[in-house]
MDTraj code that builds the backbone (N, CA, C; nanometers):
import mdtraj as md
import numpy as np

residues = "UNK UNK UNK UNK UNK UNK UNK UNK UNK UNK UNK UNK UNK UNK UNK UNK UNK UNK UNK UNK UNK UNK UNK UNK UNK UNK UNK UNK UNK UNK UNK UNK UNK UNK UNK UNK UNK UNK UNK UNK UNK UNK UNK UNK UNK UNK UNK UNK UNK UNK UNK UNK UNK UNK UNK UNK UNK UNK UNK UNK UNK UNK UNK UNK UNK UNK UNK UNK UNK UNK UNK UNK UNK UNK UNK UNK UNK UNK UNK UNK UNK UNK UNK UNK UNK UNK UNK UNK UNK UNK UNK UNK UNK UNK UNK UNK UNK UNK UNK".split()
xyz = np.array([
    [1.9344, -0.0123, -7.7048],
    [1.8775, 0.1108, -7.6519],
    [1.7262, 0.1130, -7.6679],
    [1.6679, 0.0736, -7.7584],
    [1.5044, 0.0541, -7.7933],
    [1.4444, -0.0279, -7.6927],
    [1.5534, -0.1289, -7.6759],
    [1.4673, -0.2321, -7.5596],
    [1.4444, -0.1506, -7.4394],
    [1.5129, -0.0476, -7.3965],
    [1.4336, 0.0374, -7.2569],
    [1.3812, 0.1646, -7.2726],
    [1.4298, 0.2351, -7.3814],
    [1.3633, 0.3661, -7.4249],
    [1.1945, 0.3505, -7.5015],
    [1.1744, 0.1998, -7.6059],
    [1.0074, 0.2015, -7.6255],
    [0.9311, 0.2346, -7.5202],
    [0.9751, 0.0537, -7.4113],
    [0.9109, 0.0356, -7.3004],
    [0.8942, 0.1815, -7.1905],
    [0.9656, 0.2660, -7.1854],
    [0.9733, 0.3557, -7.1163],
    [0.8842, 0.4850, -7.1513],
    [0.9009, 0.5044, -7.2833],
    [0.7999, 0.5719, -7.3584],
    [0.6422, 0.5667, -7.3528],
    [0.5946, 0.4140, -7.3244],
    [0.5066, 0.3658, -7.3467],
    [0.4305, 0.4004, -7.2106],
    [0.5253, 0.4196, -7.1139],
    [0.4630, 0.4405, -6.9512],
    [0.4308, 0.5105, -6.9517],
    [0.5182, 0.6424, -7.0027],
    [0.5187, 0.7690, -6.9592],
    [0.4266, 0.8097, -7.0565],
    [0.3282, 0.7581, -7.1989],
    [0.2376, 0.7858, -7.2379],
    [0.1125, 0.7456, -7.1442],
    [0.1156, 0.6381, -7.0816],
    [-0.0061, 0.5788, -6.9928],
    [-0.0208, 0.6529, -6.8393],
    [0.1102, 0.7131, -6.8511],
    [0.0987, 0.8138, -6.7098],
    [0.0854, 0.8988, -6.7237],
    [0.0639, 0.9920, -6.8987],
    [0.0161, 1.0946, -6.9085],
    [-0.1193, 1.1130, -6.9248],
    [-0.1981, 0.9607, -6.9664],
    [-0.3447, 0.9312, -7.0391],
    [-0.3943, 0.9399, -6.9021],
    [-0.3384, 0.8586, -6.7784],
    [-0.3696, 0.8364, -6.6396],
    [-0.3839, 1.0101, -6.5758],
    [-0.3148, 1.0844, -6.6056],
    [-0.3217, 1.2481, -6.5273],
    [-0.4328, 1.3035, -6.6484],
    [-0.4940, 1.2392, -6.7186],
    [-0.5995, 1.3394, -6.8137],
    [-0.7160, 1.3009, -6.7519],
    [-0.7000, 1.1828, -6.6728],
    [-0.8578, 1.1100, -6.6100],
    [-0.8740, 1.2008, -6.4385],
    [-0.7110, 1.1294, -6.3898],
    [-0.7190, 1.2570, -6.2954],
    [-0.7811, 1.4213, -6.2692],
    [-0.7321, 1.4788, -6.3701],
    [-0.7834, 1.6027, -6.4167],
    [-0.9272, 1.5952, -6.4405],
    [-1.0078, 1.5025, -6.5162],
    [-1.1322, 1.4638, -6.5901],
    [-1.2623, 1.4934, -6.4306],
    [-1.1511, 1.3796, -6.3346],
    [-1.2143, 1.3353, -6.2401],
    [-1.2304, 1.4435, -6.1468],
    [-1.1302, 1.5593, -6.0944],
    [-1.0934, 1.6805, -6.0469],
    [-1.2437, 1.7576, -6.0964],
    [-1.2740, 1.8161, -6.2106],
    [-1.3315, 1.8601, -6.2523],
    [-1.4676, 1.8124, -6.1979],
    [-1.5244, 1.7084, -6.2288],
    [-1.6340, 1.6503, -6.2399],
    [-1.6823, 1.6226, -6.0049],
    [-1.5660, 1.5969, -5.9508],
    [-1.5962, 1.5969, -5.8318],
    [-1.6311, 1.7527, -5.7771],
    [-1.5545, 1.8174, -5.8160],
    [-1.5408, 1.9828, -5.7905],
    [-1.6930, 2.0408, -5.8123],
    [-1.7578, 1.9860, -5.9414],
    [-1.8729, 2.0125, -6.0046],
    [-1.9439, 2.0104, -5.8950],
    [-1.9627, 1.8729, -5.8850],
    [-2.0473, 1.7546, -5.7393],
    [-2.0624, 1.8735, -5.6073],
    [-1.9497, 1.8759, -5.5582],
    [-1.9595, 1.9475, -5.3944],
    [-2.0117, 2.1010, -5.4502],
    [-1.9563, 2.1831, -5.5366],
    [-2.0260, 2.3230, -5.5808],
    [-2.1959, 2.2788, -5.5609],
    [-2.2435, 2.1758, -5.6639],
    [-2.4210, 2.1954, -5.6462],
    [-2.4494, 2.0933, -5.5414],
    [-2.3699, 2.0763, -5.4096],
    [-2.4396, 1.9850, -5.2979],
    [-2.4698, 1.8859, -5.3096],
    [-2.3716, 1.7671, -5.4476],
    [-2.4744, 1.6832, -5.4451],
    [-2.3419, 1.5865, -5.3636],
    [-2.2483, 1.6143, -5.3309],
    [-2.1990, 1.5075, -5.2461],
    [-2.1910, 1.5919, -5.1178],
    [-2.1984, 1.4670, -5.0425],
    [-2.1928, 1.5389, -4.8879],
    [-2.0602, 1.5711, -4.8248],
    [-1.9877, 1.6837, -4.8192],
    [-1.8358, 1.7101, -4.8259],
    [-1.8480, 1.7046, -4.6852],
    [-1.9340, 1.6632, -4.5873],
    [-1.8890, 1.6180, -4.4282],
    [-1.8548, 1.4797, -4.4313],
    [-1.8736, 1.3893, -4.5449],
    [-1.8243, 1.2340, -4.5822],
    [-1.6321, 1.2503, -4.5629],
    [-1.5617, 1.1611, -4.4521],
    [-1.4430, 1.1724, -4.4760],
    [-1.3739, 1.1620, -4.6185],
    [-1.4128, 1.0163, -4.6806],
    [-1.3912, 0.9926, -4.7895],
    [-1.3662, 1.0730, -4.8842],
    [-1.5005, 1.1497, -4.9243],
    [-1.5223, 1.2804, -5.0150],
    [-1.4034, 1.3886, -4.9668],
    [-1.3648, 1.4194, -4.8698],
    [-1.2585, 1.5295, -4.8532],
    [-1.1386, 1.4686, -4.8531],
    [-1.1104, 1.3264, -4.8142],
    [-0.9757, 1.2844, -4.8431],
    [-0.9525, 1.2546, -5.0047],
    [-1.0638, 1.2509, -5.0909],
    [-1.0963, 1.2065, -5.2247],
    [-1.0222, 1.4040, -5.2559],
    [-1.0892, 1.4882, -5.2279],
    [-1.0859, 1.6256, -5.2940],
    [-0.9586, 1.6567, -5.2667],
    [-0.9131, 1.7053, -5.1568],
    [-0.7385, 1.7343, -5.1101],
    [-0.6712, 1.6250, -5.1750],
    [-0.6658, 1.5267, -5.1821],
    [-0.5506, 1.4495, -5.2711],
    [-0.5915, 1.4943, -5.4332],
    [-0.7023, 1.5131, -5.5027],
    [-0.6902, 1.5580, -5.6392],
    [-0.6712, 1.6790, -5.6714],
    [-0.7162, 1.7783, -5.5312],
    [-0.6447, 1.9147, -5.5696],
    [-0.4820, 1.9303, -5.5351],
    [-0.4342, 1.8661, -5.4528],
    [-0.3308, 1.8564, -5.4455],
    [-0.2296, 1.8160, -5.5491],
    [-0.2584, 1.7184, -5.5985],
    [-0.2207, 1.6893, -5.7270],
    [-0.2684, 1.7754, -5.9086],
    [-0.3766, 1.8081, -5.8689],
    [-0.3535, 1.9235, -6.0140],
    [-0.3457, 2.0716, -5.9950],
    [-0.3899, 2.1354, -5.8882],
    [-0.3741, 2.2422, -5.8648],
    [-0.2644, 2.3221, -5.9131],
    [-0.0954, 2.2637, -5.8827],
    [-0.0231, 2.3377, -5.8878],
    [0.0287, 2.3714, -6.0455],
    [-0.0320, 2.2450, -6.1333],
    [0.0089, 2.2775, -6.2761],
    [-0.1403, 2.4037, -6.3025],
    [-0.2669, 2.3485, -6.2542],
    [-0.3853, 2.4272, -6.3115],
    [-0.3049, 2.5687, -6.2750],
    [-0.2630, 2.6196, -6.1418],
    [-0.2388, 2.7474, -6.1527],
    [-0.1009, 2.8089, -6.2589],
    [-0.0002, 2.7793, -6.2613],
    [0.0736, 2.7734, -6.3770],
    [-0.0329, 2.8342, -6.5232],
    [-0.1205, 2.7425, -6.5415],
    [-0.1929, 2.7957, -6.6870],
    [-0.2616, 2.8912, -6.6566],
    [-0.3341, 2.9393, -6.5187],
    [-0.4226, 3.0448, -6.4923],
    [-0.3662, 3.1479, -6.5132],
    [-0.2539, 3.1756, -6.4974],
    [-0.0882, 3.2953, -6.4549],
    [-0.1489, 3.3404, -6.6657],
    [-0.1315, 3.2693, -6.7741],
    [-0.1323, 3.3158, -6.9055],
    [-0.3074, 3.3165, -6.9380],
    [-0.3514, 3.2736, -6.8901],
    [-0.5238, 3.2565, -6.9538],
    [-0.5565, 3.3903, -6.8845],
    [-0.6715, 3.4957, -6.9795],
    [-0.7318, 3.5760, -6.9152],
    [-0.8658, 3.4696, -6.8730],
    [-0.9334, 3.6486, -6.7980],
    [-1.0486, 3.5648, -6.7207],
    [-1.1897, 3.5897, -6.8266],
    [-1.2411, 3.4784, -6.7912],
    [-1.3446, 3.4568, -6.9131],
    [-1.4872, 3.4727, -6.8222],
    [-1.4984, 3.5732, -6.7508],
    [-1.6345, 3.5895, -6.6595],
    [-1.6327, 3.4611, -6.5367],
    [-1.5817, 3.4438, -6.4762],
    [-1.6228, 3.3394, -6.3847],
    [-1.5588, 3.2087, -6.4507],
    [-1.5703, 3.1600, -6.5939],
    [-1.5108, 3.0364, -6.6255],
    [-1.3986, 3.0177, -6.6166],
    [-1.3520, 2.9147, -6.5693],
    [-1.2177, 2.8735, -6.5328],
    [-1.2319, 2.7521, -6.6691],
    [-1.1067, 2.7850, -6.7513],
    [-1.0856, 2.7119, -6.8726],
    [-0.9428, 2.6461, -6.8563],
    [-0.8660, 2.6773, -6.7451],
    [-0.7433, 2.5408, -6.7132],
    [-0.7430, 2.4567, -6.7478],
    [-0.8148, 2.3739, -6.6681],
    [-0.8719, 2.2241, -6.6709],
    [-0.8674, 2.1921, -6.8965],
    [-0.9536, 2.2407, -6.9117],
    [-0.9443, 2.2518, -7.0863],
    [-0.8023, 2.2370, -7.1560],
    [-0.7220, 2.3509, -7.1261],
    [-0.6511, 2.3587, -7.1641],
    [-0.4956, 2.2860, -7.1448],
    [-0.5237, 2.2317, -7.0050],
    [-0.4326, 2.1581, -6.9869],
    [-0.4244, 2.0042, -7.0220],
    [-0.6120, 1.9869, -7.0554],
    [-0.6105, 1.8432, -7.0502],
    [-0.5369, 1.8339, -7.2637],
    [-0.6094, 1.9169, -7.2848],
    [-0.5448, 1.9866, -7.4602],
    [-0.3598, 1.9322, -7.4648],
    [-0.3292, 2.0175, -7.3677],
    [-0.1818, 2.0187, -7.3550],
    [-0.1386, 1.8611, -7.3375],
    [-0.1772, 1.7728, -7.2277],
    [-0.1651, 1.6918, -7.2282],
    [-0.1854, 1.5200, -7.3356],
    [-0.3293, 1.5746, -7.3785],
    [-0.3282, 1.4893, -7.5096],
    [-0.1853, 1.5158, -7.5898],
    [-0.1828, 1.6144, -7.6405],
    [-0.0554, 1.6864, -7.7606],
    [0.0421, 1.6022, -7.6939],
    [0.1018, 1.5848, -7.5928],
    [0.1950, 1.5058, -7.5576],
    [0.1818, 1.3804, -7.5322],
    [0.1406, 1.3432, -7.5488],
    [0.0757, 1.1808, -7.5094],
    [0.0718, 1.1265, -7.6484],
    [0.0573, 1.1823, -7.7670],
    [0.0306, 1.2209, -7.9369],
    [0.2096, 1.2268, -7.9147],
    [0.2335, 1.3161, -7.8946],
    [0.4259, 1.2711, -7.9021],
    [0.4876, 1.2014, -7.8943],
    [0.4957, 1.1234, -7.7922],
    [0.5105, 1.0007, -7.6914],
    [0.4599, 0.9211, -7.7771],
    [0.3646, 0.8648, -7.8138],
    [0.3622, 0.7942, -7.8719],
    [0.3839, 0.7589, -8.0077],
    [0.4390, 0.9060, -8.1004],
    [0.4798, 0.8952, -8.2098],
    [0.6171, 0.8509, -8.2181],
    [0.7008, 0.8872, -8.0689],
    [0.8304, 0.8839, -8.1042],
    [0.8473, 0.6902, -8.0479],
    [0.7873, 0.6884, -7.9648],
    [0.7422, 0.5389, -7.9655],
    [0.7530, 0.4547, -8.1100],
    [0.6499, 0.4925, -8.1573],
    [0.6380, 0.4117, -8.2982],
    [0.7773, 0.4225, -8.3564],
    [0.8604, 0.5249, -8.3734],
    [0.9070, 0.5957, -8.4754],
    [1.0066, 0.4904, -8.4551],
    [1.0512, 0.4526, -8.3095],
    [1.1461, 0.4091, -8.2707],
    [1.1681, 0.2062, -8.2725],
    [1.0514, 0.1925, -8.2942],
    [1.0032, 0.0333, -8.3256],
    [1.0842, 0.0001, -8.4514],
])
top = md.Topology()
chain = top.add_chain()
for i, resn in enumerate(residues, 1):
    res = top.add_residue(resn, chain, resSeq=i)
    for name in ("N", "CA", "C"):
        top.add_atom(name, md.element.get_by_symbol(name[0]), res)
traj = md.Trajectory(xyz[None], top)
């Protein structure tokens, strides 16, 4: 049973480390087009933005639903990437545990 439950463990920690960069990257492009510094008439840049909002959006709103509003700051992103370490910290404890 260890021989497919480590290995399996081990993914699903690297596919959780992989959605914290996602998120990282979400953030930091989002930044970009807000102060103009990428040109969002670039196809690239909008096929780049709709596929990463597409992909975190629907958990970011989920956390927005319990977070009050903090003046304009949107603290999701924070808190989810939080959430996500903590599990990735799991995953890989039960990993070890299981060696």
């Amino acid at each position: 049973m260890d021989i497919i439950f480590v290995p399996l463990l081990n993914v699903l920690q690297y596919a959780i480390e992989l959605y914290v960069w996602v998120v990282i990257i979400h953030i930091i492009m989002s930044w970009l087009v807000n102060f103009n510094v990428i040109n969002v008439s670039n196809q690239f840049v909008v096929i780049m933005n709709n596929f990463l909002y597409a992909v975190t959006e629907p958990v970011l709103q989920r956390i927005r639903r319990f977070l009050p509003s903090f003046s304009g700051l949107d603290l999701s992103p924070l808190v989810l990437i939080l959430i996500l370490m903590f599990l990735a910290r799991v995953v890989g404890q039960l990993a070890s545990k299981l060696i």
